[in-house]
C-alpha positions in Angstrom: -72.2 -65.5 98.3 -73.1 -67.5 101.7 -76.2 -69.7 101.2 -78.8 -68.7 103.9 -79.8 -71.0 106.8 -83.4 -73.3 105.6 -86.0 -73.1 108.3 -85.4 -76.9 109.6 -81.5 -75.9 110.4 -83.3 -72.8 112.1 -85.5 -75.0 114.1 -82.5 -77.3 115.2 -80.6 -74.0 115.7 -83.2 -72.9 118.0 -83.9 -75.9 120.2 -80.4 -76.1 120.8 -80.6 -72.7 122.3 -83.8 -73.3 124.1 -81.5 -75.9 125.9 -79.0 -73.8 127.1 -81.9 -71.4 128.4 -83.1 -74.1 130.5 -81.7 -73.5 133.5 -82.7 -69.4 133.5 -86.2 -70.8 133.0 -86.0 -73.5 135.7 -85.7 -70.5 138.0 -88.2 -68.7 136.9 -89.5 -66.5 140.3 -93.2 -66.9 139.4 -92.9 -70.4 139.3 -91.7 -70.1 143.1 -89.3 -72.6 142.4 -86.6 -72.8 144.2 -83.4 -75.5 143.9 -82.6 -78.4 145.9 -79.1 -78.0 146.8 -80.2 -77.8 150.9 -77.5 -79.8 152.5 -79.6 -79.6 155.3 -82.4 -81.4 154.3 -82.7 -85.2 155.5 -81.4 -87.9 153.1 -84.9 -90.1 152.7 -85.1 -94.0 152.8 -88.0 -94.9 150.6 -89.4 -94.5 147.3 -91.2 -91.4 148.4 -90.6 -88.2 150.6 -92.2 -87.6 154.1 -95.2 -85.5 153.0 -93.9 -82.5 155.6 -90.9 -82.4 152.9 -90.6 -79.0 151.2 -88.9 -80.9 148.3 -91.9 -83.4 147.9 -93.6 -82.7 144.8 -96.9 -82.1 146.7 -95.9 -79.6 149.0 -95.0 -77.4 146.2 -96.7 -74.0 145.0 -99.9 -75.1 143.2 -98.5 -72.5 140.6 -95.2 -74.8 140.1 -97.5 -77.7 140.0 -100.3 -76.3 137.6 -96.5 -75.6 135.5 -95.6 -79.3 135.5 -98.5 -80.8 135.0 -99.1 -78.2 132.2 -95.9 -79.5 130.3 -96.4 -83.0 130.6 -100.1 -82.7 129.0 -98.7 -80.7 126.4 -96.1 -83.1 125.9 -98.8 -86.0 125.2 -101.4 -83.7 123.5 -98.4 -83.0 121.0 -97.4 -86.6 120.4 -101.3 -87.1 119.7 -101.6 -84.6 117.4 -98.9 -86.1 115.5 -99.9 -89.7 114.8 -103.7 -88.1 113.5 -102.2 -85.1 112.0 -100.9 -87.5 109.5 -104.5 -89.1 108.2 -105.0 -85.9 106.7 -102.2 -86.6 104.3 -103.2 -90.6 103.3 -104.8 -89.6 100.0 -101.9 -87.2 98.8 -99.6 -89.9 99.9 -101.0 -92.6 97.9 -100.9 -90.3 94.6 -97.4 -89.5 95.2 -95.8 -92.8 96.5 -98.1 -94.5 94.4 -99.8 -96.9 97.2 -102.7 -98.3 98.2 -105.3 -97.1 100.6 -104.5 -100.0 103.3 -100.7 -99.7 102.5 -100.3 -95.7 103.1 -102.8 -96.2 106.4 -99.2 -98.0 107.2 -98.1 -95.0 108.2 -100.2 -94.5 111.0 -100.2 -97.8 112.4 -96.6 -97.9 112.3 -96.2 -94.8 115.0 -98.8 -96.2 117.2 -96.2 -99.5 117.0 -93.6 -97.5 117.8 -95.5 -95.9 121.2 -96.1 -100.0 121.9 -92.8 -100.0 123.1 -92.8 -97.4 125.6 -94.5 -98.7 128.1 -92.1 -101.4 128.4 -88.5 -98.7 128.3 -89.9 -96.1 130.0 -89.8 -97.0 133.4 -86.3 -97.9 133.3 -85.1 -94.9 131.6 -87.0 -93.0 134.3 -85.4 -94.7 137.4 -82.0 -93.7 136.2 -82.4 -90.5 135.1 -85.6 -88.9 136.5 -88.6 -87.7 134.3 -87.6 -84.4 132.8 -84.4 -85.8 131.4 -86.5 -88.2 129.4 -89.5 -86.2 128.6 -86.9 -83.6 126.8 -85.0 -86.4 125.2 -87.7 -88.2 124.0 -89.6 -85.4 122.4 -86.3 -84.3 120.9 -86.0 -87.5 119.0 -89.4 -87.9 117.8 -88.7 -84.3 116.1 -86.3 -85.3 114.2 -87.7 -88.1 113.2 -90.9 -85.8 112.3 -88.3 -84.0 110.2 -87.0 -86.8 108.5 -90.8 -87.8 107.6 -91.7 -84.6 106.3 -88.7 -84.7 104.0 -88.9 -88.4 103.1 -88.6 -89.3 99.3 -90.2 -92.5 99.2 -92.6 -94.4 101.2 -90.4 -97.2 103.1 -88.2 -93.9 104.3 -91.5 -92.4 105.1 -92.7 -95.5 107.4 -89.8 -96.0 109.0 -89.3 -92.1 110.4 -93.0 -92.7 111.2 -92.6 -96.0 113.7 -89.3 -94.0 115.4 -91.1 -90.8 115.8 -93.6 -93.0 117.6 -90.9 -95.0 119.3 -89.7 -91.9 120.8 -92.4 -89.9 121.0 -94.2 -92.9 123.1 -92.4 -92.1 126.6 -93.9 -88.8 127.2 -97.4 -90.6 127.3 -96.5 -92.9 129.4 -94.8 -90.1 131.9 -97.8 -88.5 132.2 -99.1 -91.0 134.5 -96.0 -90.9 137.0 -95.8 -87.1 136.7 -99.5 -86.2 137.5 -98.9 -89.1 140.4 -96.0 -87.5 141.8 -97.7 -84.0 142.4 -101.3 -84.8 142.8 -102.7 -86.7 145.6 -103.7 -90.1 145.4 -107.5 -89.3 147.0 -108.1 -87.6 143.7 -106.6 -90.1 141.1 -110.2 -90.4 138.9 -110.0 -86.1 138.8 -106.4 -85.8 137.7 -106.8 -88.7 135.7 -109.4 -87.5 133.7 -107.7 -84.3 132.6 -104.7 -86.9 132.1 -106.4 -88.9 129.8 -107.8 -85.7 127.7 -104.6 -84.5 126.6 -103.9 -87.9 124.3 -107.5 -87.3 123.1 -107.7 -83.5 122.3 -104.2 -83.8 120.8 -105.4 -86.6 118.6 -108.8 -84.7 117.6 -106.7 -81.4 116.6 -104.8 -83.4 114.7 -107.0 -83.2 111.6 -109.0 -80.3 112.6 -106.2 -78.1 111.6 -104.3 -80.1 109.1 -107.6 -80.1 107.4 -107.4 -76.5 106.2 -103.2 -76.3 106.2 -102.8 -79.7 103.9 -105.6 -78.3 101.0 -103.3 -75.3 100.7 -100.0 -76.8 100.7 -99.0 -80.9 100.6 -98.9 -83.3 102.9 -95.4 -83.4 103.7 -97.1 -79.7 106.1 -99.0 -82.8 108.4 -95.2 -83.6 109.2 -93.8 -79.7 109.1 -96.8 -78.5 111.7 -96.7 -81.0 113.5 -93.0 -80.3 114.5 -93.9 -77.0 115.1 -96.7 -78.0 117.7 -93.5 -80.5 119.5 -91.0 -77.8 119.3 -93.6 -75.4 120.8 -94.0 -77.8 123.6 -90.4 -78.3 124.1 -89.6 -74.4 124.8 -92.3 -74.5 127.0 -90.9 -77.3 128.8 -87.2 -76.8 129.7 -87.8 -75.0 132.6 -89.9 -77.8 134.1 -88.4 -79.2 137.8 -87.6 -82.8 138.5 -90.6 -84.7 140.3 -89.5 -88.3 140.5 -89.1 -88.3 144.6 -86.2 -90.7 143.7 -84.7 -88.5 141.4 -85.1 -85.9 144.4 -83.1 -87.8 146.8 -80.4 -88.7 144.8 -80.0 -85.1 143.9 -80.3 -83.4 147.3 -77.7 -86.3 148.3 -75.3 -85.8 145.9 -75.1 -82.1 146.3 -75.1 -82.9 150.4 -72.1 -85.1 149.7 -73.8 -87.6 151.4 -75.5 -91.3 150.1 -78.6 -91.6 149.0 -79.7 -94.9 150.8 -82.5 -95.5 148.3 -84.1 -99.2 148.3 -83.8 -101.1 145.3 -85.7 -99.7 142.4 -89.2 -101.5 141.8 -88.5 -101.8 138.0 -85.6 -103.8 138.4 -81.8 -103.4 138.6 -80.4 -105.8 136.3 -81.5 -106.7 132.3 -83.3 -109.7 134.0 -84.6 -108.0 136.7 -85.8 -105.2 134.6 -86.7 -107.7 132.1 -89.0 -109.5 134.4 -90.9 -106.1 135.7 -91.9 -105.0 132.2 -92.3 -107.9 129.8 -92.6 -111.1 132.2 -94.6 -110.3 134.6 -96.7 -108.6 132.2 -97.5 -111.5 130.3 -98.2 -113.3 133.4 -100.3 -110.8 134.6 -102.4 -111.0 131.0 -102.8 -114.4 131.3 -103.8 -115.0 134.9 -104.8 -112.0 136.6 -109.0 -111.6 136.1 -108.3 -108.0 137.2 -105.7 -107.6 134.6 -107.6 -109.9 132.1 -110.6 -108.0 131.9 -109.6 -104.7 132.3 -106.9 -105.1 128.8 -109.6 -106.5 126.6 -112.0 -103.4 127.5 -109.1 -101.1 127.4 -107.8 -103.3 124.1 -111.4 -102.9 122.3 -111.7 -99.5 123.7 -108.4 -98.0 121.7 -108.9 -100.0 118.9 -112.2 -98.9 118.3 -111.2 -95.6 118.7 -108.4 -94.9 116.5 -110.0 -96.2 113.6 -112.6 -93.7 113.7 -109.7 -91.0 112.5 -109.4 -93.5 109.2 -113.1 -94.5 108.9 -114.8 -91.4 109.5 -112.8 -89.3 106.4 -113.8 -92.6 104.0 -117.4 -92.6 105.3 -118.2 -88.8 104.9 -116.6 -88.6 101.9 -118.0 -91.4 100.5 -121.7 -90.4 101.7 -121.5 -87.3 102.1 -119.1 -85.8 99.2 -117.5 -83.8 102.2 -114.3 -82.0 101.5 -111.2 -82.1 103.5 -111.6 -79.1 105.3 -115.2 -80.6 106.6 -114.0 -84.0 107.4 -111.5 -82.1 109.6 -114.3 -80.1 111.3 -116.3 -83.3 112.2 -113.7 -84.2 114.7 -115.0 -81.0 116.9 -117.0 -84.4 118.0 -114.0 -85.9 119.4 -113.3 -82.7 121.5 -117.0 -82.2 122.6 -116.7 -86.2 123.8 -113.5 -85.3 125.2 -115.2 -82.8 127.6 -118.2 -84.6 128.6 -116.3 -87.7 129.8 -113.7 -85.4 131.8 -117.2 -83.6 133.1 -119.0 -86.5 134.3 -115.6 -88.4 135.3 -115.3 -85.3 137.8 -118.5 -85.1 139.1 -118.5 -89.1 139.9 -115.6 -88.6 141.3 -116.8 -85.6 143.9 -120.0 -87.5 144.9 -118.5 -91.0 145.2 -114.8 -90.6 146.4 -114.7 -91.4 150.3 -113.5 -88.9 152.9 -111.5 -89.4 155.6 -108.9 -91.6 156.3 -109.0 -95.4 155.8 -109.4 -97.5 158.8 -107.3 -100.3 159.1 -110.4 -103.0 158.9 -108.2 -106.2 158.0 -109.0 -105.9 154.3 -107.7 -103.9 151.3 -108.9 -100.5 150.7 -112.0 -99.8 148.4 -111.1 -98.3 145.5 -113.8 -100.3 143.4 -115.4 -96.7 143.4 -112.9 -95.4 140.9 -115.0 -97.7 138.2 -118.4 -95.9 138.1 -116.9 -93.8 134.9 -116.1 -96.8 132.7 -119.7 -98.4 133.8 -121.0 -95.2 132.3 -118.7 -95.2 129.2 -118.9 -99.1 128.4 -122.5 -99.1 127.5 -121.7 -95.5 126.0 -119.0 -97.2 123.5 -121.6 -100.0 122.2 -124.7 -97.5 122.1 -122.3 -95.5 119.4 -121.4 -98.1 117.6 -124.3 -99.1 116.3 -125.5 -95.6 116.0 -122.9 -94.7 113.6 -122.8 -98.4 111.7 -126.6 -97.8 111.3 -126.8 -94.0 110.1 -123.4 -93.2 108.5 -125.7 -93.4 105.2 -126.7 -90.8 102.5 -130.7 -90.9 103.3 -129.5 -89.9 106.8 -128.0 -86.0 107.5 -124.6 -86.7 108.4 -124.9 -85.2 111.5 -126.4 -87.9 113.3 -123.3 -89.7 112.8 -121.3 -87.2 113.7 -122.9 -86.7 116.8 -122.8 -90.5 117.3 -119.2 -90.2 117.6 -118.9 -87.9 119.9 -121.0 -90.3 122.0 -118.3 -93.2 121.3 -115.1 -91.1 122.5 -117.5 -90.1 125.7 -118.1 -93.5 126.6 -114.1 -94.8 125.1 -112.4 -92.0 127.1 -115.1 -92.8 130.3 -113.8 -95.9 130.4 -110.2 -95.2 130.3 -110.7 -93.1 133.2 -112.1 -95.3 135.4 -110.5 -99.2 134.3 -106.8 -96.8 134.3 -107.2 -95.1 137.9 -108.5 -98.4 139.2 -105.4 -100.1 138.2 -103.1 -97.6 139.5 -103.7 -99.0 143.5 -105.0 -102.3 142.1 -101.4 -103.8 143.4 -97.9 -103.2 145.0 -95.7 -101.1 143.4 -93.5 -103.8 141.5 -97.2 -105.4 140.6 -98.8 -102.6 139.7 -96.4 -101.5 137.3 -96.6 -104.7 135.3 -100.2 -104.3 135.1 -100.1 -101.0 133.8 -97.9 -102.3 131.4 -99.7 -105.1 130.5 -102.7 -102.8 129.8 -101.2 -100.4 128.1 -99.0 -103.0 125.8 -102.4 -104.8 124.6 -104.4 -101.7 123.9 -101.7 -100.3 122.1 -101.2 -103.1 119.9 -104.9 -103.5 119.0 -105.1 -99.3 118.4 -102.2 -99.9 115.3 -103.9 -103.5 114.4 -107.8 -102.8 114.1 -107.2 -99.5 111.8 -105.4 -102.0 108.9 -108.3 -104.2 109.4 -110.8 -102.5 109.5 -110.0 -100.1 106.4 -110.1 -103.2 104.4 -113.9 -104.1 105.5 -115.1 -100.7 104.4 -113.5 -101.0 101.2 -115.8 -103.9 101.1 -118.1 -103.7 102.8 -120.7 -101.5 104.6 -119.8 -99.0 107.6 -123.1 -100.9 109.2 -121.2 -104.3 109.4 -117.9 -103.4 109.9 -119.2 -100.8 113.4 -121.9 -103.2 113.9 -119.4 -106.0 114.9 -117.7 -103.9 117.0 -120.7 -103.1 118.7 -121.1 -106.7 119.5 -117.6 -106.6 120.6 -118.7 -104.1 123.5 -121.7 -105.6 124.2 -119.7 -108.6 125.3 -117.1 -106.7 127.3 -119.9 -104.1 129.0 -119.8 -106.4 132.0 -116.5 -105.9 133.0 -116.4 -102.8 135.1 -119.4 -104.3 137.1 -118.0 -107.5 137.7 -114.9 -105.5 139.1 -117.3 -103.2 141.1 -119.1 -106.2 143.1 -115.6 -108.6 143.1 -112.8 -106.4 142.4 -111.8 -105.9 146.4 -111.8 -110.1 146.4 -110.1 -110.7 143.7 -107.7 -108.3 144.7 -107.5 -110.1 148.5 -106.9 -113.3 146.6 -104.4 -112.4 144.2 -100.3 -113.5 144.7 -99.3 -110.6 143.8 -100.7 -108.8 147.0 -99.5 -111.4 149.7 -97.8 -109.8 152.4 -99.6 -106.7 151.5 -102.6 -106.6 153.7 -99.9 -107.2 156.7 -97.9 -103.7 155.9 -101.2 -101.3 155.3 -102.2 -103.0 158.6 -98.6 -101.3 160.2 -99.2 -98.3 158.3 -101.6 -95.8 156.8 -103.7 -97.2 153.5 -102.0 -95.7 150.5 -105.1 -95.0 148.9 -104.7 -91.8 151.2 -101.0 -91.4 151.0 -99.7 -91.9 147.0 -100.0 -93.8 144.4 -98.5 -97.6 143.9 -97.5 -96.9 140.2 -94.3 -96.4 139.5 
């Protein structure tokens, strides 16, 4: 008798299929999209198409580009959901692998070290082959390596299909960024941005929201299973999705023109030194001697850190005070959700009231964009104001939802911040600069989001929730005056800095970007 199919070679099964639909989707007529094999459009020379270009991303149907910018949030809220989805499981996982507390919150450091990396590939895989190839491949690898998790045996298999599932999971959050630039205007970087940064954070805050009431009911090894199904979700949605690398453009339309592309030499680098240089050298540089770049990581560093550990601190601390079950610890991350939606709020509204209209006049200095920064002035003080909140009333003789309110004030001010230190970074620099200190940022907050979990699970096995919080808070205090200092001496220390030399010169011969598109990469 033939052995039927298990559900995981049905899932494969399926998302092979879903591939092979791609192209039918791609041409989708409500999408209005249409395909670019016009022989008769002009070849471009440049890293961007004339903006009276049908095949620019931004003269697309806002339908097509609601589409796109739909899959690549979904793509990052997914990823997000699947490093927190994964808390819910720690205590199972220590009975059953027999592990400590600090050892089995391994496995959720060890996928945030695996997105560390991404930042640094990324850019390079995206040169060569556009962004849709590697959103699709990525997320394909990081489900099977979800797979592999949920079926692991012991706890070094378990770990290791955690970090690659992060490693490969990691490039769709950093695609995010280029995708939203390529089809959104660069007037409104602090809007898009700010439903940009939401999807990493409602991902992450659903993560044990619904694992919370699945994992009671099943076992832990369902974190791993629903999780896949949230990424292969994603994934169907996504096939159909166009190509908006303008690059990537080009070199299509001229390839199906018969014709050469003419393209400049990519900003990330040719060459494994070249490349090399653009994402780990100058990076390092950058961290070291950059104020700009200096500053902004250790906000962004403290910022991440302090935020990830609240998904292991906050189960041990209403648990521990509060007796609450699973299912209740899950439902106190509504917080994260309701923070998540007042920092996209007020990151909106700042930007409506404060973003300048009009075009930039060619004054003989660099463009203002210091006004990108009033969010993470608002969400700095926000971050240290929680802090202490939480350290000082995550305590039986207070009802816990003080603290839980409390955190929704910290991922407010956290995701505030990001909003505004992120968006001002993105025009901070030329393009070859500006992707190093985007990297640099994103490489250093990264590492402290996998670090500060494994140390500070340790302290409140110890120790109080006051201390452990209340040193953090200090932390913030320190860093609070960061996004004023930029505000009042950012557009100098931009004027000063090597890495825009020659800069001033070519806005001077052309329109400021901060009206045209982004520097990023």
């Amino acid at each position: 008798m033939r052995k039927s199919s298990s559900p995981c070679s049905k899932l494969l099964e399926a998302c092979v299929f879903a591939l092979l639909l791609g192209r039918n989707l791609y041409l989708q007529p409500w999408l209005g999209v249409k395909q670019l094999d016009d022989p008769s459009l002009p070849i471009t020379n440049g890293h961007h198409l004339p903006a009276n270009d049908a095949d620019n991303p931004m003269n697309w149907p806002m339908l097509r580009r609601l589409y796109v910018s739909l899959v690549a949030w979904l793509f990052t809220a997914v990823v997000g959901f699947g490093l927190t989805s994964y808390t819910v499981a720690i205590p199972e996982i220590m009975v059953e692998f027999n592990i400590s507390m600090p050892v089995a919150t391994l496995g959720f450091s060890l996928y945030i070290f695996g997105i560390f990396f991404a930042p640094i590939h990324t850019p390079h895989w995206s040169e060569r082959f556009g962004r849709k190839p590697v959103y699709l491949v990525s997320l394909f690898l990081c489900m099977l390596f979800t797979l592999g998790a949920s079926r692991s045996r012991t706890w070094s298999a378990l770990a290791a299909t955690r970090f690659f599932a992060g490693l490969f999971g990691g490039p769709c959050l950093v695609l995010i960024e280029g995708t939203f630039a390529d089809v959104w205007s660069a007037c409104a970087t602090n809007t898009y941005y700010s439903f940009l940064a939401a999807a990493a954070n409602v991902g992450a805050g659903l993560g044990p929201i619904v694992l919370g009431f699945v994992v009671p009911v099943t076992s832990w090894r369902w974190t791993q299973y629903v999780s896949l199904m949230a990424m292969f979700a994603a994934f169907l949605f996504g096939v159909g999705m166009p190509e908006t690398y303008p690059r990537q453009i080009v070199r299509t339309r001229a390839k199906r023109a018969g014709q050469p592309d003419n393209l400049p030499k990519a900003e990330s680098g040719v060459t494994l030194a070249e490349m090399a240089k653009v994402t780990i050298i100058d990076p390092l540089i950058m961290l070291v001697s950059e104020p700009i770049v200096i500053m902004s990581s250790l906000l962004l560093g403290a910022n991440f850190g302090f935020l990830f550990q609240w998904f292991i601190t906050v189960p041990v601390a209403l648990g521990s005070n509060y007796g609450f079950t699973i299912q209740r610890v899950g439902l106190a991350f509504t917080s994260a959700l309701a923070g998540t939606v007042l920092a996209l709020t007020t990151s909106v509204l700042l930007d409506m009231v404060f973003r300048p209209r009009g075009n930039n006049k060619k004054t003989g200095v660099l463009p203002n964009i210091e006004y990108r920064l009033y969010p993470a002035m608002i969400g700095a003080p926000l971050m240290m104001a929680a802090l202490f909140w939480v350290g000082n009333t995550a305590k039986p003789s207070v009802h816990y939802i003080v603290p839980i309110v409390g955190t929704a004030v910290y991922v407010w001010g956290s995701m505030s911040a990001l909003i505004g230190i992120i968006a001002y970074l993105f025009d901070a620099y030329p393009p070859k600069a500006t992707l190093a200190a985007l990297t640099a940022a994103a490489c250093f907050r990264i590492a402290l989001a996998g670090i500060i979990p494994l140390v500070v699970i340790q302290s409140f096995m110890r120790a109080t929730p006051m201390w452990a919080l209340g040193a953090f808070g200090f932390v913030v205090l320190a860093l609070i005056p960061v996004p004023f200092v930029m505000l009042f001496f950012g557009q100098s220390m931009r004027q000063r800095s090597r890495y825009n030399v020659g800069l001033l010169d070519q806005m001077m011969q052309t329109q400021s970007p901060e009206m045209e598109t982004h520097t990023a990469a």
